[in-house]
N, C-alpha and C positions, 0 to 999 in steps of 0.2 A: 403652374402647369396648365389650368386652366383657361386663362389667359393666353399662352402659348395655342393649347387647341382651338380656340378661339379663331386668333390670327391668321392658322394655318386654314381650319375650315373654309374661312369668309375670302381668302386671297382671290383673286379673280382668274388666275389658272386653273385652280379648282372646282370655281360654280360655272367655269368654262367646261370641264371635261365632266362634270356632272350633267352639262344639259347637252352634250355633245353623246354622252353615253344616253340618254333618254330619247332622244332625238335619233340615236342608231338601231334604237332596240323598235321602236314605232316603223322606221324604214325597215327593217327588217320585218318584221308583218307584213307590211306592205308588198315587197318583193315576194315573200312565200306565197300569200294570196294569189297574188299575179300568176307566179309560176302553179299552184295547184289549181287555183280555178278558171284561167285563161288560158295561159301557152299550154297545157297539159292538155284541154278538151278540147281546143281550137286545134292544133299541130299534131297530139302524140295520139290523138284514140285510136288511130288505124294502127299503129305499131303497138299499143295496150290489147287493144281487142282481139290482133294475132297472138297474144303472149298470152291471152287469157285470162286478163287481172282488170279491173277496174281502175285501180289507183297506181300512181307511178312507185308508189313507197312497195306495195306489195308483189314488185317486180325481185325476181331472185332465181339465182341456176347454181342447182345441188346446193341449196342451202345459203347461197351468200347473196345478202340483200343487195343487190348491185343499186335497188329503184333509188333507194334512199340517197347514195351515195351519185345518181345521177341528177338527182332533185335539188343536190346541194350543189353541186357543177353549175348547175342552170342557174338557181339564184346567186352563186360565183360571179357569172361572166356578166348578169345583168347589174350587180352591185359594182363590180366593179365599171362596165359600161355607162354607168351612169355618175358615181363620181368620177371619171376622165372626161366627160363632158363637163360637169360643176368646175372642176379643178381649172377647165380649159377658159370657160367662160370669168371666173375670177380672175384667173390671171392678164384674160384680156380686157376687164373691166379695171383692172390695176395699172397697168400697161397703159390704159386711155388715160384714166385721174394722172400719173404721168406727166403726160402731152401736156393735157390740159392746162397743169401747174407750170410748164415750162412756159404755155404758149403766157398765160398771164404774168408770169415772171419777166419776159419778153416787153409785153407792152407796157407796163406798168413801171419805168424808170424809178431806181432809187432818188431821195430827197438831195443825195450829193451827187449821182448823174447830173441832173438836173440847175442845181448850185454851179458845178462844172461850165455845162451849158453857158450858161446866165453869164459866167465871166468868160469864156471863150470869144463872147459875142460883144460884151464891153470892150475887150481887147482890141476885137479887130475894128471898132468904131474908134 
């Protein structure tokens, strides 16, 4: 059983979604940073400072925190905005490797192309 947990730990899907979950939790710092210490006092302080609140979080009418649930909107559109460019760019870095493989698949004739060749040209001598 050991052994088993073992296997299963160490698998490479695993310590793939292990550093993919660490790696999303960091970007996500990142992104709320952004949005509370950047886009919020750069863009929102005229629309805070009419509502009377300092912080976007403690925006609220009759009781329902609306700040909070716009803050996570914000870091919404920008997480996702920002993998849809990652996504975009992989696929066109994939896309290229591709080509790439083709174009040298292309030039690079097989040993029996080539063998081919070689008696083609006996032939016609």
């Amino acid at each position: 059983m050991i052994k088993e947990l073992k296997e299963f730990l160490f698998k490479a899907n695993v310590l793939d979604l292990a550093v993919a979950v660490v790696i999303g939790a960091a970007f996500n710092a990142i992104v709320t940073s952004l949005v509370e210490d950047v886009i919020t006092p750069l863009f929102l302080n005229p629309a805070l400072k009419a509502a009377g609140v300092e912080k976007i979080a403690e925006l609220s009418w009759h009781g329902v925190a609306y700040g909070s649930f716009l803050s996570a909107v914000i870091n919404f559109l920008i997480v996702g905005t920002t993998l849809f460019f990652i996504v975009k760019a992989a696929n066109a870095a994939s896309a290229f490797g591709k080509k790439q493989d083709e174009v040298e698949e292309e030039a690079a004739p097989t040993q029996e192309e080539l063998l081919t060749e070689i008696r083609d040209l006996l032939k016609e001598k």
